[in-house]
DSSP file (Angstrom, degrees, kcal/mol; ACC not computed):
  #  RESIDUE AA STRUCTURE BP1 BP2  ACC     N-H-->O    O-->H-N    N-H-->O    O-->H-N    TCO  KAPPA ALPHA  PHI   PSI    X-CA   Y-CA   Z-CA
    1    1 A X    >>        0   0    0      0, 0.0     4,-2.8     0, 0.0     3,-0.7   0.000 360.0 360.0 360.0 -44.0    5.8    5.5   19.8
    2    2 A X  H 3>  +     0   0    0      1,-0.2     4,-1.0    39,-0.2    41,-0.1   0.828 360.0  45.6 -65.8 -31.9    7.0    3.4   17.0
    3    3 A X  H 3> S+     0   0    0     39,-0.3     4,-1.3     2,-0.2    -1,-0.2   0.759 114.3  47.6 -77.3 -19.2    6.6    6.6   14.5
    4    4 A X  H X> S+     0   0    0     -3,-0.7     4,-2.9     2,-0.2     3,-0.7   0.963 111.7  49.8 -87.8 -65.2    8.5    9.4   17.3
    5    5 A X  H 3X S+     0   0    0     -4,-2.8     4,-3.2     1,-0.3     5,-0.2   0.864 117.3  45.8 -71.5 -25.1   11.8    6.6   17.9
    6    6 A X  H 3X S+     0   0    0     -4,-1.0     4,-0.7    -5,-0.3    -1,-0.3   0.970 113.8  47.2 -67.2 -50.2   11.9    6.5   13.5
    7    7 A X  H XX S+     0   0    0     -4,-1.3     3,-3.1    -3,-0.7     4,-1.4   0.998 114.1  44.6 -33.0 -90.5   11.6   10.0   13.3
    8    8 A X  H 3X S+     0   0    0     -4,-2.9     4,-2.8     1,-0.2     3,-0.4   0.778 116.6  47.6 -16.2 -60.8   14.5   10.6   16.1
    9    9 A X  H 3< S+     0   0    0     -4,-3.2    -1,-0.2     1,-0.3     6,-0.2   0.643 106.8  53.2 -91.1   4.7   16.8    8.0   14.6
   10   10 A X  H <<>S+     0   0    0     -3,-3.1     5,-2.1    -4,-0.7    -1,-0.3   0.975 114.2  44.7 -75.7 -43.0   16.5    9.2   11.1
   11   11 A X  H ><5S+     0   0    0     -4,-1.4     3,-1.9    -3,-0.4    -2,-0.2   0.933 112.2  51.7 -40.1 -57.8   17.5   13.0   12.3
   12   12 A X  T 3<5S+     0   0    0     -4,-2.8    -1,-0.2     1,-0.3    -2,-0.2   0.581 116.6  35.8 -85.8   7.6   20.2   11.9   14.4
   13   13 A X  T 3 5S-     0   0    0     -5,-0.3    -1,-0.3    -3,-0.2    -2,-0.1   0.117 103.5-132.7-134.2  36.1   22.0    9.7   11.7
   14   14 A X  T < 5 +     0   0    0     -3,-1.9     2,-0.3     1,-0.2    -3,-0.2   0.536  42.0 173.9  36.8  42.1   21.0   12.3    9.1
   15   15 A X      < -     0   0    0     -5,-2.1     2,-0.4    -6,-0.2    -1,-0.2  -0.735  34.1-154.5 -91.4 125.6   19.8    9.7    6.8
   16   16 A X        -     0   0    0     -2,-0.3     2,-0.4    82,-0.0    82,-0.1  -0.933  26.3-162.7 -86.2 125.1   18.0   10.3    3.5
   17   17 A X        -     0   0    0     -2,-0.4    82,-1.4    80,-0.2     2,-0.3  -0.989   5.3-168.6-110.2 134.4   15.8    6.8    2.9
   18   18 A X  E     -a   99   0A   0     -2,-0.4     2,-0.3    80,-0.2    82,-0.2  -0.757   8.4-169.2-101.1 159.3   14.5    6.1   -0.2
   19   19 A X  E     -a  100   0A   0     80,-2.3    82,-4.0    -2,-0.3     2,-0.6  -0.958  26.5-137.3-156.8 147.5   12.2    3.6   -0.8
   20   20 A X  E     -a  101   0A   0     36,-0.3    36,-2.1    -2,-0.3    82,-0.2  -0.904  25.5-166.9-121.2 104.9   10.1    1.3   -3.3
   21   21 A X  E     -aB 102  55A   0     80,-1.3    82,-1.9    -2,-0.6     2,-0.3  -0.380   7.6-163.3 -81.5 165.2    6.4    0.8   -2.5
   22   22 A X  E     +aB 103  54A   0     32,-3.2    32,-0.8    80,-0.2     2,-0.4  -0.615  12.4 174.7-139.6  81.0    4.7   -1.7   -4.1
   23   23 A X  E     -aB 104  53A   0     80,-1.0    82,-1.1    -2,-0.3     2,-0.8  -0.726  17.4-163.9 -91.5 150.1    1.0   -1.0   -3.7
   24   24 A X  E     -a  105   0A   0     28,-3.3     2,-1.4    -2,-0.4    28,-0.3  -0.843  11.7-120.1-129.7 139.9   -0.8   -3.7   -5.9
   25   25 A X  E     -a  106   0A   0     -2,-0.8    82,-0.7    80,-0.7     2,-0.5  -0.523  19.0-170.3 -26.0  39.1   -4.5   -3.6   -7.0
   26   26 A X  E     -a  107   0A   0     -2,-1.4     8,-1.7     8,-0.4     2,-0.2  -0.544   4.4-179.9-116.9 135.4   -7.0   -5.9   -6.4
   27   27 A X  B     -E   33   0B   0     80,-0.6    82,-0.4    -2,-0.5     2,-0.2  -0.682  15.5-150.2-111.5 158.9  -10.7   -5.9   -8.2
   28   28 A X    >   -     0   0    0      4,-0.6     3,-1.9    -2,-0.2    -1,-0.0  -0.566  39.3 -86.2-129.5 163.3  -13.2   -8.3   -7.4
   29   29 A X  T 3  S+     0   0    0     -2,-0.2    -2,-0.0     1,-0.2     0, 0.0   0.899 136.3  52.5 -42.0 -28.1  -16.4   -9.9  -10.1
   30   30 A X  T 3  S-     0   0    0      2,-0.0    -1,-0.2    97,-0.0     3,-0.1   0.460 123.3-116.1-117.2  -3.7  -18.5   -6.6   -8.7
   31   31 A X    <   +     0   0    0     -3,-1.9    97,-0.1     1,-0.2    -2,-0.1   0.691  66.3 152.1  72.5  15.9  -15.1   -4.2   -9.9
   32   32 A X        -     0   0    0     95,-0.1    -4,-0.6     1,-0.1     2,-0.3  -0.142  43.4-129.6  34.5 133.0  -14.7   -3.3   -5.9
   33   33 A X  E     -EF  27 126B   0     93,-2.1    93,-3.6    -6,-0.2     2,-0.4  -0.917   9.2-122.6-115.0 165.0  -11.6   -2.6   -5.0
   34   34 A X  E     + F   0 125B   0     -8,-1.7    18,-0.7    -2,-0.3    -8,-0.4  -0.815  35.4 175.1-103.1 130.2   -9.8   -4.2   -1.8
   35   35 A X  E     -G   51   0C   0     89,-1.2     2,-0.3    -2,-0.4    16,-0.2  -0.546  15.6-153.6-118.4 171.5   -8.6   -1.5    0.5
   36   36 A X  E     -G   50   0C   0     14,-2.1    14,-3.1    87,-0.2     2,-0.7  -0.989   9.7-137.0-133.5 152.0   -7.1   -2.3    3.8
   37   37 A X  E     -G   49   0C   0     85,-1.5    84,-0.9    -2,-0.3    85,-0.3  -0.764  26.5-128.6-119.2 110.5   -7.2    0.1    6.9
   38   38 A X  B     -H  120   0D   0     10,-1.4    83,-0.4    -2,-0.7    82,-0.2   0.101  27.6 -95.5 -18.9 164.1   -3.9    0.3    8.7
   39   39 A X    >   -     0   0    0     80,-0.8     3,-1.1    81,-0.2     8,-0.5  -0.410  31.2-106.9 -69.1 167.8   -3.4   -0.3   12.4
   40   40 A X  T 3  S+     0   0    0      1,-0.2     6,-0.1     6,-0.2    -2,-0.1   0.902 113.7  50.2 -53.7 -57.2   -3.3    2.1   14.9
   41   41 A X  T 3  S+     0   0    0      4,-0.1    -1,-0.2   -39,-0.0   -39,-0.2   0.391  75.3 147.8 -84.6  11.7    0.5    2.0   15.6
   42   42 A X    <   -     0   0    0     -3,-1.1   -39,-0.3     1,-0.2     4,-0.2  -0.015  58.6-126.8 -45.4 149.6    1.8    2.3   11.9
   43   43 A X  S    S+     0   0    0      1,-0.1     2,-0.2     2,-0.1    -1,-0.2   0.600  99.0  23.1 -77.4  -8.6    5.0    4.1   11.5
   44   44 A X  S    S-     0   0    0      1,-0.3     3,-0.2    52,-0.1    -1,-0.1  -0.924 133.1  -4.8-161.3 140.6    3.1    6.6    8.7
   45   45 A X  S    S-     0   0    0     -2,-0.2     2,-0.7     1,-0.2     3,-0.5   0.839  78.7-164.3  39.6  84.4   -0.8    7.2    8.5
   46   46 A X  S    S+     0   0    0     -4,-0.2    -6,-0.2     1,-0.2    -1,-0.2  -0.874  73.3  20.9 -86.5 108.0   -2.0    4.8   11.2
   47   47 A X  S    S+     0   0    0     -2,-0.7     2,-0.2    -8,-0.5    -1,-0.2   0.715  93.4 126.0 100.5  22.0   -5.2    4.1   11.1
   48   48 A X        -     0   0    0     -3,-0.5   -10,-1.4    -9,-0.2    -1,-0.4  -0.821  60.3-121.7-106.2 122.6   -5.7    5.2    7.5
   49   49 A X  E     +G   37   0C   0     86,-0.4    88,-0.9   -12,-0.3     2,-0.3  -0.623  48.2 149.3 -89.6 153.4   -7.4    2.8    4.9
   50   50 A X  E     -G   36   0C   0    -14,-3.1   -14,-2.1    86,-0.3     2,-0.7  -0.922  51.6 -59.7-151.9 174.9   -5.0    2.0    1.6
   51   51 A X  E     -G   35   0C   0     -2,-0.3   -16,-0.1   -16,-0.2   -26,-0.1  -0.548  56.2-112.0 -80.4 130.7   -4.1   -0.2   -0.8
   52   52 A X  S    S+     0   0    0     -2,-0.7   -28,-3.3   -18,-0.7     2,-0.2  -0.216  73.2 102.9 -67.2 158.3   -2.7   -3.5    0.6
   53   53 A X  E     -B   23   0A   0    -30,-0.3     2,-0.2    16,-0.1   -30,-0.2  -0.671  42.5-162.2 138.3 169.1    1.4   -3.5   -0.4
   54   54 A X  E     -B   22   0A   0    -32,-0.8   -32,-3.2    -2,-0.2     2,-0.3  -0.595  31.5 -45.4-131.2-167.0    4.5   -3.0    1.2
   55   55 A X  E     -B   21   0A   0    -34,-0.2     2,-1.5    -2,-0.2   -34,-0.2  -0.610  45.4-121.3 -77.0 142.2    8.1   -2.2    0.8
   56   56 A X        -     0   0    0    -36,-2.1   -36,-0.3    -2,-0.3     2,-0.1  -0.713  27.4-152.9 -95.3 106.5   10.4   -3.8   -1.5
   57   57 A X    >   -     0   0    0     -2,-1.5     3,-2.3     4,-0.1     8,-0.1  -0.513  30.4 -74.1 -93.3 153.2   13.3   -5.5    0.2
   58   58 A X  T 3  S+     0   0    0      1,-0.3     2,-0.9    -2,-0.1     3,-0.1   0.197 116.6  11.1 -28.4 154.2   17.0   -6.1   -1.5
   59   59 A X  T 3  S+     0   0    0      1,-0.2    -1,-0.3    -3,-0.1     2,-0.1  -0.028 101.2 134.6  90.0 -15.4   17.6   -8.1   -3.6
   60   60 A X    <   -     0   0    0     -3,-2.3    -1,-0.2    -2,-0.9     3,-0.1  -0.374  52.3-120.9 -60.2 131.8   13.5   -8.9   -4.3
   61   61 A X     >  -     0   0    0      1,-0.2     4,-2.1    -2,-0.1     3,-0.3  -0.386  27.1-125.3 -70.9 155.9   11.3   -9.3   -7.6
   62   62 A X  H >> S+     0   0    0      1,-0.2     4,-2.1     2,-0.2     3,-0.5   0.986 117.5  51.2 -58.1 -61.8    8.5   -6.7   -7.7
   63   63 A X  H 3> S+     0   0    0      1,-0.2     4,-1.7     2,-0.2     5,-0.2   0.859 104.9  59.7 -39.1 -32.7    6.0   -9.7   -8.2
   64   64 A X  H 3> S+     0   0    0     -3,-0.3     4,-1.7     2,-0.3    -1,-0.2   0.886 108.2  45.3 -72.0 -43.0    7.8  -11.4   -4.9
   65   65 A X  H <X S+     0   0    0     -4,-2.1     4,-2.3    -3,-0.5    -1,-0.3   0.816 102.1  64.3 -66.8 -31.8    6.8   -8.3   -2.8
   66   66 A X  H  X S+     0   0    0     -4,-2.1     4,-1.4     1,-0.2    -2,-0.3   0.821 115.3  28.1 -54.4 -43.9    3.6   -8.4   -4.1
   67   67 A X  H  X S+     0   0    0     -4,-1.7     4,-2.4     2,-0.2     5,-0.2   0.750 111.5  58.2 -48.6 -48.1    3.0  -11.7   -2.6
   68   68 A X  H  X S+     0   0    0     -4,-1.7     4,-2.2    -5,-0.2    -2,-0.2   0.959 114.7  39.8 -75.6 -52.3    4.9  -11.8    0.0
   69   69 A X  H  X S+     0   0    0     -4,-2.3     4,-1.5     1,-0.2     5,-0.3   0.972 114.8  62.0 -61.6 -44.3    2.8   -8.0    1.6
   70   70 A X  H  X S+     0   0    0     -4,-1.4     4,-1.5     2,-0.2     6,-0.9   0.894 106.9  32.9 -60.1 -46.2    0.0   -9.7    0.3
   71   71 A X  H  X S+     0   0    0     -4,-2.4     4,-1.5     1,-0.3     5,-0.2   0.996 119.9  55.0 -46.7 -72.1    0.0  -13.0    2.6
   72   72 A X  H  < S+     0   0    0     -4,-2.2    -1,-0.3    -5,-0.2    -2,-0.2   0.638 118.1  25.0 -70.7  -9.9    1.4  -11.1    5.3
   73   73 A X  H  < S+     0   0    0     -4,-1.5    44,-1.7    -3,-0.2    47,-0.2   0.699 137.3  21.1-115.2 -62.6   -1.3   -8.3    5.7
   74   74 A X  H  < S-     0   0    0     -4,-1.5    41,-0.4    -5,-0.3    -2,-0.2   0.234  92.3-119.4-104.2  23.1   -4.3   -9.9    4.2
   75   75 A X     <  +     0   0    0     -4,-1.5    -4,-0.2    -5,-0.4    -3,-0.1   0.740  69.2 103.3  89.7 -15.7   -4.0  -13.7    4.2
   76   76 A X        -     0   0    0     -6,-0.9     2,-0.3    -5,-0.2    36,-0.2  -0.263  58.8-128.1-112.5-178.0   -4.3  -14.6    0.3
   77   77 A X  B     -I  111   0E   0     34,-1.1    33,-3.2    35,-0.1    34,-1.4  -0.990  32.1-146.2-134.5 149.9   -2.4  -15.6   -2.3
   78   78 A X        -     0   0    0     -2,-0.3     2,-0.3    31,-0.2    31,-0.2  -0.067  20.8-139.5-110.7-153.0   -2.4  -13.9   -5.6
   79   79 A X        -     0   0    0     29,-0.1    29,-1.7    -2,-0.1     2,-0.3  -0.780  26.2-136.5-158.9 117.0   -2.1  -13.9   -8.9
   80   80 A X  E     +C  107   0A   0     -2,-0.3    27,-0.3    27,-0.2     3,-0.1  -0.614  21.3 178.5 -95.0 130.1   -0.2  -11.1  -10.6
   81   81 A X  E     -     0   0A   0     25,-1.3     2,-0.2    -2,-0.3    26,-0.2   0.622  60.0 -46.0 -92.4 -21.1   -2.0   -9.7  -13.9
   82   82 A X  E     -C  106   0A   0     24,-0.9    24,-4.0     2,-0.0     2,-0.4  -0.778  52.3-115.6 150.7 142.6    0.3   -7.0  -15.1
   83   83 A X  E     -C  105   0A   0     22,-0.2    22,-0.2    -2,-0.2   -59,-0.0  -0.769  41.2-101.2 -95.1 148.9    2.5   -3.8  -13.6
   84   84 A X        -     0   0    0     20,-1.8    20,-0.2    -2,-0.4    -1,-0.1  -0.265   7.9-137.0 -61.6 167.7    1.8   -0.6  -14.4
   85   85 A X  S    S+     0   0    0     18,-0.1     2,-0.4     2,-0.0    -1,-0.1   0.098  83.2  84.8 -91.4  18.3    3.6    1.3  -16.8
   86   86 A X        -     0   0    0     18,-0.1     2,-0.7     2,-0.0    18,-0.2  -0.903  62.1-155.7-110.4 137.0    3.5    4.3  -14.5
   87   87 A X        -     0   0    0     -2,-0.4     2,-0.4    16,-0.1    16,-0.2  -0.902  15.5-152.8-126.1 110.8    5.9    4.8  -11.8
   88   88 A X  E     -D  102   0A   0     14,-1.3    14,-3.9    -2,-0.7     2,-0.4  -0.689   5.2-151.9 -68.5 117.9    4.4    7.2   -8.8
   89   89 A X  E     -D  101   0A   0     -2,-0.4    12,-0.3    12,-0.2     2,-0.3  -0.913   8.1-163.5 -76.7  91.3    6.8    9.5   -6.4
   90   90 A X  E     -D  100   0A   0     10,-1.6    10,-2.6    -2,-0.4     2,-0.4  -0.636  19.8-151.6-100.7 125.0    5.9   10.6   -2.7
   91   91 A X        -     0   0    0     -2,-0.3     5,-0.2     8,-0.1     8,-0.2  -0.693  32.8 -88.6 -87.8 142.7    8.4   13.5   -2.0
   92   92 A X        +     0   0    0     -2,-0.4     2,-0.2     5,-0.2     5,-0.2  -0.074  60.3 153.0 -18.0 146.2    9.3   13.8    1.8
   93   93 A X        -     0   0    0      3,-1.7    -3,-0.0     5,-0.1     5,-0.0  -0.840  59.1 -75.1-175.8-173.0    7.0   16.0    4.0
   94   94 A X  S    S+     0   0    0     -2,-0.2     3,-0.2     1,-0.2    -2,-0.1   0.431 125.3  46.8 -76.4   2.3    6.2   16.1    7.3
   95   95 A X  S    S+     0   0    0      1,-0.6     2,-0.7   -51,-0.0    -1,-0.2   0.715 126.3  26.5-101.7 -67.2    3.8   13.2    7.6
   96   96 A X        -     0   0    0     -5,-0.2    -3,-1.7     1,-0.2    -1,-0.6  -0.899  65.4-170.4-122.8 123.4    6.3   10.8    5.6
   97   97 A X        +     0   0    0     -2,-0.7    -5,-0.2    -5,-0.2   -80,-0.2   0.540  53.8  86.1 -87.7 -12.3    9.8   11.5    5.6
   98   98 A X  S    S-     0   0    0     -7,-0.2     2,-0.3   -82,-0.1   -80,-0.2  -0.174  76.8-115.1 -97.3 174.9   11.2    9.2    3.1
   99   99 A X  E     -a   18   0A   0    -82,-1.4   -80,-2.3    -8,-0.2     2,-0.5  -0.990  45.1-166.0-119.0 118.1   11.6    9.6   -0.9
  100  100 A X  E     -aD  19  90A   0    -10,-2.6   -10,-1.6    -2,-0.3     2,-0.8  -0.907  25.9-163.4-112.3 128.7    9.3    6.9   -2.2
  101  101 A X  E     -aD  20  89A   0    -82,-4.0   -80,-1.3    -2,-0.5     2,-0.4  -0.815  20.9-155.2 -82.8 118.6    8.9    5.3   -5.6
  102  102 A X  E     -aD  21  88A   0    -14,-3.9   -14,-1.3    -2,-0.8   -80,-0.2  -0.889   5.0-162.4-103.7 145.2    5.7    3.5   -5.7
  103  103 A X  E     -a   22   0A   0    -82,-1.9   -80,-1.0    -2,-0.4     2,-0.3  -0.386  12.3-137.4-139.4 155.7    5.5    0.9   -8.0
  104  104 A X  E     -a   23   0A   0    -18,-0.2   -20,-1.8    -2,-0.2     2,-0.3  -0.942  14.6-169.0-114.1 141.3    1.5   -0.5   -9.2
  105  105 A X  E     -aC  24  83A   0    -82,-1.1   -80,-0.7    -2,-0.3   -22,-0.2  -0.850  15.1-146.0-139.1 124.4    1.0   -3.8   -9.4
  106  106 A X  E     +aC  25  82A   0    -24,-4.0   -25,-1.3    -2,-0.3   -24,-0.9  -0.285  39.1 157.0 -98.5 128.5   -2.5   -5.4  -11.1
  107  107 A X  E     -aC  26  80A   0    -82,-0.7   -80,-0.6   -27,-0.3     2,-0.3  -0.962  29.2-149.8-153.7 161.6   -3.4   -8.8   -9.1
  108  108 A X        -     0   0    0    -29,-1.7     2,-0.4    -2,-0.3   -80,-0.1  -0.989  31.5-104.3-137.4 141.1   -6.5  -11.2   -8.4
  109  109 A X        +     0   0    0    -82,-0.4   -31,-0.2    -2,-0.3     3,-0.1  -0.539  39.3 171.9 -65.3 113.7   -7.1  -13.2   -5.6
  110  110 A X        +     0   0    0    -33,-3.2     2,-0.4    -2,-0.4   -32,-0.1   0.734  66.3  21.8 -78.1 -36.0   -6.5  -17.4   -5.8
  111  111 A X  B    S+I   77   0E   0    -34,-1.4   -34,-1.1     2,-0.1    -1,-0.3  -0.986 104.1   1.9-150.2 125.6   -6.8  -18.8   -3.1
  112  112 A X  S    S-     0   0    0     -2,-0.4     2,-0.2   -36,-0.2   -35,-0.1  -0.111  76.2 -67.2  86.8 179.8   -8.7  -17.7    0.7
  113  113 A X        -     0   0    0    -38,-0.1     2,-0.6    -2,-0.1    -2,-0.1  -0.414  51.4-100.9 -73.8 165.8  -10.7  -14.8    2.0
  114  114 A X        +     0   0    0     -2,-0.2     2,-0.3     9,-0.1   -39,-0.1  -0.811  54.5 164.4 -96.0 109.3   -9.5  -11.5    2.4
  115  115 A X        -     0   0    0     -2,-0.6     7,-0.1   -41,-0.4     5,-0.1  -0.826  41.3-102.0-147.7 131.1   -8.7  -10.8    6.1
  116  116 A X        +     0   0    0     -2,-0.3   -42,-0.2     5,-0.2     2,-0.1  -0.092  50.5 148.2 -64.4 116.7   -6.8   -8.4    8.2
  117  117 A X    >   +     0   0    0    -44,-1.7     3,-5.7     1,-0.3   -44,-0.1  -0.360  54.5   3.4-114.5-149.1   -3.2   -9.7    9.6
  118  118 A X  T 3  S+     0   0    0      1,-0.3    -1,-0.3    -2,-0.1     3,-0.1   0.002 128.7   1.0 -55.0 143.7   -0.4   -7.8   10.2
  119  119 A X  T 3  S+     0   0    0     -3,-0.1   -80,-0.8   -81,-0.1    -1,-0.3   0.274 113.6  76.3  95.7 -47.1   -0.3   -4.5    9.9
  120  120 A X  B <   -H   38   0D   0     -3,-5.7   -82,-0.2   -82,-0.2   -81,-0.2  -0.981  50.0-169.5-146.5 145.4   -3.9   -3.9    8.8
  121  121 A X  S    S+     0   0    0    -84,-0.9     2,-0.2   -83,-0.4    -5,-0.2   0.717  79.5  33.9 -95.4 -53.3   -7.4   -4.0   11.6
  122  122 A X        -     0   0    0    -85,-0.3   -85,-1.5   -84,-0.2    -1,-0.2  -0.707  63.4-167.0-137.5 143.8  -10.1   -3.9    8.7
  123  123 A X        +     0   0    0    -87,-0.2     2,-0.4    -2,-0.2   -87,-0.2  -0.610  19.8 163.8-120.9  81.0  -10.4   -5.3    5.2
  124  124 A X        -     0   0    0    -89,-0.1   -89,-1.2    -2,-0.1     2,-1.1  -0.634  40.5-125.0-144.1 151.4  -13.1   -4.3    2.6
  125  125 A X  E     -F   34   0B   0     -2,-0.4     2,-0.2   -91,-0.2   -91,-0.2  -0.765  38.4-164.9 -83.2 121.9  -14.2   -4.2   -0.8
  126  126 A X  E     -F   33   0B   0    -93,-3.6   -93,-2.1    -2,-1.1     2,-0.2  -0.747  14.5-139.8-123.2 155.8  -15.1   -0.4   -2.0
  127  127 A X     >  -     0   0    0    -95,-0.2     4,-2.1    -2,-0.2     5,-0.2  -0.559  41.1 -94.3 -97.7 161.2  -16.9    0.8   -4.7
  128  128 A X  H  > S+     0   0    0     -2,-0.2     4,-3.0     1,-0.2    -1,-0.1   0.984 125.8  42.8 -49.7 -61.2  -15.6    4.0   -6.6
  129  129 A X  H >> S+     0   0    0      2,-0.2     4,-1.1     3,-0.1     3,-0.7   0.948 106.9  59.0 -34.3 -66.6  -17.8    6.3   -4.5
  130  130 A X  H >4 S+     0   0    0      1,-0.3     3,-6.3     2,-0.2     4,-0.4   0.910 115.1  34.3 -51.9 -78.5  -17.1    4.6   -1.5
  131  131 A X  H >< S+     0   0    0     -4,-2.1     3,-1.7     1,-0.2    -1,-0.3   0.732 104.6  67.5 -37.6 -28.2  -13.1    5.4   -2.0
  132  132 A X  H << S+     0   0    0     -4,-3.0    -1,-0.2    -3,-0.7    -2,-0.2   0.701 108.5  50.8 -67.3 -18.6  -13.7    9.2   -3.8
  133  133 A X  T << S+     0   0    0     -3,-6.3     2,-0.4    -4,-1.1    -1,-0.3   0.308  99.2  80.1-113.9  29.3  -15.1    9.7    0.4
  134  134 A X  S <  S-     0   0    0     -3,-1.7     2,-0.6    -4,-0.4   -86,-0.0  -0.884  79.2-123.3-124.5 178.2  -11.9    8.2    2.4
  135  135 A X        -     0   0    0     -2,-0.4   -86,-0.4     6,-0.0     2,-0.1  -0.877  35.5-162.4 -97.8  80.5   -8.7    9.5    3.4
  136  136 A X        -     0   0    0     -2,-0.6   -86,-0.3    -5,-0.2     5,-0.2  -0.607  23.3-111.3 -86.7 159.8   -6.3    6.7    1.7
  137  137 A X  S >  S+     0   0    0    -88,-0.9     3,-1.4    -2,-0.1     4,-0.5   0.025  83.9   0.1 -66.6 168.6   -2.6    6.6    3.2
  138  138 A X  T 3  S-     0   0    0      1,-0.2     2,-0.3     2,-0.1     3,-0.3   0.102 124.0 -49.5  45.6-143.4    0.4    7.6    1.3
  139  139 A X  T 3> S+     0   0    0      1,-0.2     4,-0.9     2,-0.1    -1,-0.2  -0.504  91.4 130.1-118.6  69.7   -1.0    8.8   -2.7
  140  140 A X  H <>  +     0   0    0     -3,-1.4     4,-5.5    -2,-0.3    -1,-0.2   0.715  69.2  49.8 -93.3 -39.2   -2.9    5.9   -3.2
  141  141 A X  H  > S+     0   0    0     -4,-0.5     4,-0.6    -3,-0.3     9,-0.1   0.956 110.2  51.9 -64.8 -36.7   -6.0    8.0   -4.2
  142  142 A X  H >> S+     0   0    0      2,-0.3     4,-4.1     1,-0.2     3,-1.5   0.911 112.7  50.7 -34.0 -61.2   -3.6   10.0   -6.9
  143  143 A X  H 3< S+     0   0    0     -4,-0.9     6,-0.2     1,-0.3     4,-0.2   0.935 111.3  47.3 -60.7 -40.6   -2.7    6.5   -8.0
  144  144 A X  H 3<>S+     0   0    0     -4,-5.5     6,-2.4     1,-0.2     5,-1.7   0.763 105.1  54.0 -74.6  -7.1   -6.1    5.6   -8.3
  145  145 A X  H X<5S+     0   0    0     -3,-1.5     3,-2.8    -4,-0.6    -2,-0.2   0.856 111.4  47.8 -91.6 -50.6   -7.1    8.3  -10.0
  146  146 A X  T 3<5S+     0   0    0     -4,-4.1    -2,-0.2     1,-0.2    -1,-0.1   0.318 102.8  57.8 -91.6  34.4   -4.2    7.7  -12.9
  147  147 A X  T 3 5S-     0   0    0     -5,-0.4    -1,-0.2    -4,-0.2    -2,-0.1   0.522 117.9-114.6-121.1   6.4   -4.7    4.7  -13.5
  148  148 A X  T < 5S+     0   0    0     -3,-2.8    -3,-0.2     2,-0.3    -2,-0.1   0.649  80.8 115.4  92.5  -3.5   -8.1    5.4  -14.3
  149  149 A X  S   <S+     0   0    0     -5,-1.7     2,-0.9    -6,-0.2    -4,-0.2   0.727  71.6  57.1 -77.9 -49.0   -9.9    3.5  -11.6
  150  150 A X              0   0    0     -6,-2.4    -2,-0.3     1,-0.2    -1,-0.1  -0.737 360.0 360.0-102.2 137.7  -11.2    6.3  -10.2
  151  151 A X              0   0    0     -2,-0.9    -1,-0.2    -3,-0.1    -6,-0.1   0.425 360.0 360.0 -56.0 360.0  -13.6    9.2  -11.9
């Protein structure tokens, strides 16, 4: 429902939105990466596993968002190692209407377990194989693939 009434109200007030994702990285001792799987009622790809991040709101440091999506969907707090030097584009289509710049950001987990809050059902550590066989949201496999994580 929540994806149909976004849809509507972007047509009727003929609004282009662009947007800055910030999906950020995180590798474990065993080189695993931590994926999260969306909820059911996401406004885009519901029920899709990805890389935990959000949106970047005004007036916010990239590192800030990284934190701040990180607490809020999985629980932790991080510790930021480095952004990429690559900056990713998701054009509009029919799945996802916006124009996104996604943004990478390198991080390790300080402090708690990894657990699904808002936002995300499921939490898990994947191996390369394991991710080369899911569906990830948005271009998160793309991303992973140039940045060299994935074969």
């Amino acid at each position: 429902m929540k994806r149909i009434l976004t849809k509507i109200l972007l047509k009727l007030l003929n609004f282009k939105p662009q947007t800055v994702g910030i999906p950020v990285i995180i590798k474990n001792k065993k080189n695993k990466i931590l994926l999260g799987k969306r909820e059911k009622n996401a406004s885009f790809y519901p029920g899709i596993w990805g890389l935990p991040g959000g949106i970047l709101e005004y007036g916010e440091k990239l590192t800030e968002c990284a934190k701040r999506e990180i607490k809020e969907e999985i629980g932790t707090e991080i510790k930021i190692i480095k952004k990429s030097k690559n900056v990713y584009e998701i054009l509009p289509s029919k799945t996802y209407p916006l124009h996104s710049l996604n943004i990478v950001i390198y991080a390790k987990i300080i402090k708690e377990t990894p657990k699904p809050k808002n936002e995300t059902t499921e939490v898990g550590w994947c191996t390369q194989n394991q991710i080369k066989k899911k569906k990830l949201a948005y271009n998160h496999k793309y991303i992973l693939k140039k940045e060299g994580i994935l074969k």
